[in-house]
VOZA-140062 format. One line per field, with one value per residue (C-alpha): chain; residue number from 1; residue in one letter; x, y, z. Coordinates in nm, 4 decimals, padded with zeros to 6 digits. Layout:
N
c	c(A,...)
k	c(NUM,...)
r	c(A,...)
east	c(X,...)
north	c(Y,...)
up	c(Z,...)
//
This chain:
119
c	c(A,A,A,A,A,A,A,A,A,A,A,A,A,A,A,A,A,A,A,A,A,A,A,A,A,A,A,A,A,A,A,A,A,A,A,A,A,A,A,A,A,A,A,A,A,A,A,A,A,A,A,A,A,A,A,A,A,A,A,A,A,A,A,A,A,A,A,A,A,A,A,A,A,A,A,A,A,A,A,A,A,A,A,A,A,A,A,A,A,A,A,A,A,A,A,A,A,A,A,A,A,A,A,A,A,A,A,A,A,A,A,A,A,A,A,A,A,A,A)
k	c(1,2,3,4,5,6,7,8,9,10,11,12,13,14,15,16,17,18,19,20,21,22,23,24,25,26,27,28,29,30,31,32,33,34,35,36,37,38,39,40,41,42,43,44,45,46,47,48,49,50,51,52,53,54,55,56,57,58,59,60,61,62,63,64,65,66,67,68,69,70,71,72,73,74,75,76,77,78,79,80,81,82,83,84,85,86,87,88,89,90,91,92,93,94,95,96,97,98,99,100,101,102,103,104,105,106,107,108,109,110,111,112,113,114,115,116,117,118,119)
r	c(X,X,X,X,X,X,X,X,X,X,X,X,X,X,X,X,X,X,X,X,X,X,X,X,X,X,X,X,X,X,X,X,X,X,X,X,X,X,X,X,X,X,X,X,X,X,X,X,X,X,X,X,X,X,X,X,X,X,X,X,X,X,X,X,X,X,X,X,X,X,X,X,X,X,X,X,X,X,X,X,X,X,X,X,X,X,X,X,X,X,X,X,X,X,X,X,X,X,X,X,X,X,X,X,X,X,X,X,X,X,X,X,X,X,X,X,X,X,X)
east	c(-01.9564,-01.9870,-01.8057,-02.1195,-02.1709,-01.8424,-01.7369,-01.4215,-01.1180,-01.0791,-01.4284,-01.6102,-01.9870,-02.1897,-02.4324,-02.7673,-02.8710,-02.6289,-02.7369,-03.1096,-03.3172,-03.4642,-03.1270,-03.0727,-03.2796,-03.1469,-03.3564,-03.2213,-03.4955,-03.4759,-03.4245,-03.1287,-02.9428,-02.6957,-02.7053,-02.3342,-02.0441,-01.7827,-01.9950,-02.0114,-02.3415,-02.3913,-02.3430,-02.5340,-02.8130,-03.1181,-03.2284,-03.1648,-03.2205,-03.2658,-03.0247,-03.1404,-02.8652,-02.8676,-03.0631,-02.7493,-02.5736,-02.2260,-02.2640,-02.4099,-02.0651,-02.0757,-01.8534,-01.9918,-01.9356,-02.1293,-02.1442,-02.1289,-02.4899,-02.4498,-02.6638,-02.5254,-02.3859,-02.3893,-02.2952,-01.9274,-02.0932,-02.1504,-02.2011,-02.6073,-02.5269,-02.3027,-02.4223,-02.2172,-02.3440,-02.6694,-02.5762,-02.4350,-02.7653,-02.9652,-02.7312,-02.7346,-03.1308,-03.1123,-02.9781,-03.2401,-03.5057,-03.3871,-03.3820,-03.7438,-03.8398,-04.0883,-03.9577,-04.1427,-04.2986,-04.1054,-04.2851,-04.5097,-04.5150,-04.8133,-04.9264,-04.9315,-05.2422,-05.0670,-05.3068,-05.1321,-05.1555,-05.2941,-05.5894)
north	c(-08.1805,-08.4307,-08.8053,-08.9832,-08.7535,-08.7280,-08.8814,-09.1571,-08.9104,-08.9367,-09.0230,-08.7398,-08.6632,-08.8304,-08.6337,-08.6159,-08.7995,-09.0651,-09.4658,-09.3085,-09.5286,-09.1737,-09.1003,-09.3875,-09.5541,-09.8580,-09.9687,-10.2734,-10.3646,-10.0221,-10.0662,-09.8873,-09.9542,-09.8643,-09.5594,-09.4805,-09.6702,-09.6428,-09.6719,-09.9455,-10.1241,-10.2304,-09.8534,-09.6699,-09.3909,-09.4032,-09.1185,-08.8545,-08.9964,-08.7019,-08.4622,-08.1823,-07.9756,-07.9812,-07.6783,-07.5190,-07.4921,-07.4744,-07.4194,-07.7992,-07.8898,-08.2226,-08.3558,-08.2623,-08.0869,-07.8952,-08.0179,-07.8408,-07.7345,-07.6033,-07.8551,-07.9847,-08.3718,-08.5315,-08.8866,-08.9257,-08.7616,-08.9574,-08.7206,-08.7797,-09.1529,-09.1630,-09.2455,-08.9515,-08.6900,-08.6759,-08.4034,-08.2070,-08.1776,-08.1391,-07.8432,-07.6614,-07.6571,-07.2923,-07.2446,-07.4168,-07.2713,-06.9534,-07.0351,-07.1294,-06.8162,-06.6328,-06.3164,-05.9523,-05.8255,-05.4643,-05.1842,-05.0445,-04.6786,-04.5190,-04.3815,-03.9395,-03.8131,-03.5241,-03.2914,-03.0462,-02.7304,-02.8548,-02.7008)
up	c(08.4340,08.7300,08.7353,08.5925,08.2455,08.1926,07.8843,07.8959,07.7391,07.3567,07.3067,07.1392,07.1723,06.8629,06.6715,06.7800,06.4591,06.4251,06.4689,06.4695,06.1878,06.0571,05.9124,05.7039,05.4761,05.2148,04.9210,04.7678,04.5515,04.3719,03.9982,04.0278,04.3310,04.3955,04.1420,04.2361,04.2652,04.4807,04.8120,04.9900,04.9447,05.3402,05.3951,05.0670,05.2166,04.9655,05.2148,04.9665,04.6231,04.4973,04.6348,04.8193,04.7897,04.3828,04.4157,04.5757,04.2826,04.3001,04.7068,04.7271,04.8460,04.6170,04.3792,04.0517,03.7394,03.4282,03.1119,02.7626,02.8146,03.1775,03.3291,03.6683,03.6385,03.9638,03.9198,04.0623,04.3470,04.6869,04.9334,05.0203,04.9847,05.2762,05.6077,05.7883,05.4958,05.6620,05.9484,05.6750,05.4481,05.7105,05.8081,05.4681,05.4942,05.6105,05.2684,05.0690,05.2892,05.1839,04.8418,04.8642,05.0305,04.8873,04.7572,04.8398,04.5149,04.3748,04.5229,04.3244,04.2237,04.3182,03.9209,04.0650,03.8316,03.6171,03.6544,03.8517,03.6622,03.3101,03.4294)
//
């Protein structure tokens, strides 16, 4: 690394996505907002109103829980409404995308004509 690209010491590199607009989004006027508390409002990511990641099931790496009829409850959860969550749900897309994959049909058994010696 030469003198100019060098980076001052203690001062890591920032991901590629962070301060870039396409990574946060805010929607005050939303009906809702904000849908969960406990984030600050001058930093709550609208981004991913509807989680991504709920299709991960218990691999979503939220805070969340089941309730008595096994459906997933995600409201104490924060994670895609955190500005610094983004690089993380954009990293588990590998996941979803292989979720979404579409799956090779069983192989079908070729139906062998008994006719061999009924003759």
């Amino acid at each position: 690394m030469s003198e100019e690209t060098r980076r001052p010491e203690g001062q890591e590199e920032k991901p590629f996505w962070e301060g870039k607009h396409y990574a946060f989004f805010c929607n005050r006027e939303c009906e809702f907002f904000p849908c969960h508390q406990g984030v600050d409002p001058e930093q709550f990511n609208c981004l991913f109103c509807y989680c991504p990641l709920y299709a991960l099931g218990e691999k979503c790496g939220g805070n969340f829980s089941y309730n008595e009829r096994g459906i997933k409850d995600c409201s104490a959860c924060r994670l895609p409404h955190v500005p610094k969550s983004y690089g993380y749900i954009i990293g588990k897309y590998g996941e979803l995308m292989a979720l979404a994959a579409r799956k090779p049909a069983p192989a079908e058994e070729k139906a062998q004509p008994e006719t061999a010696g009924k003759e």
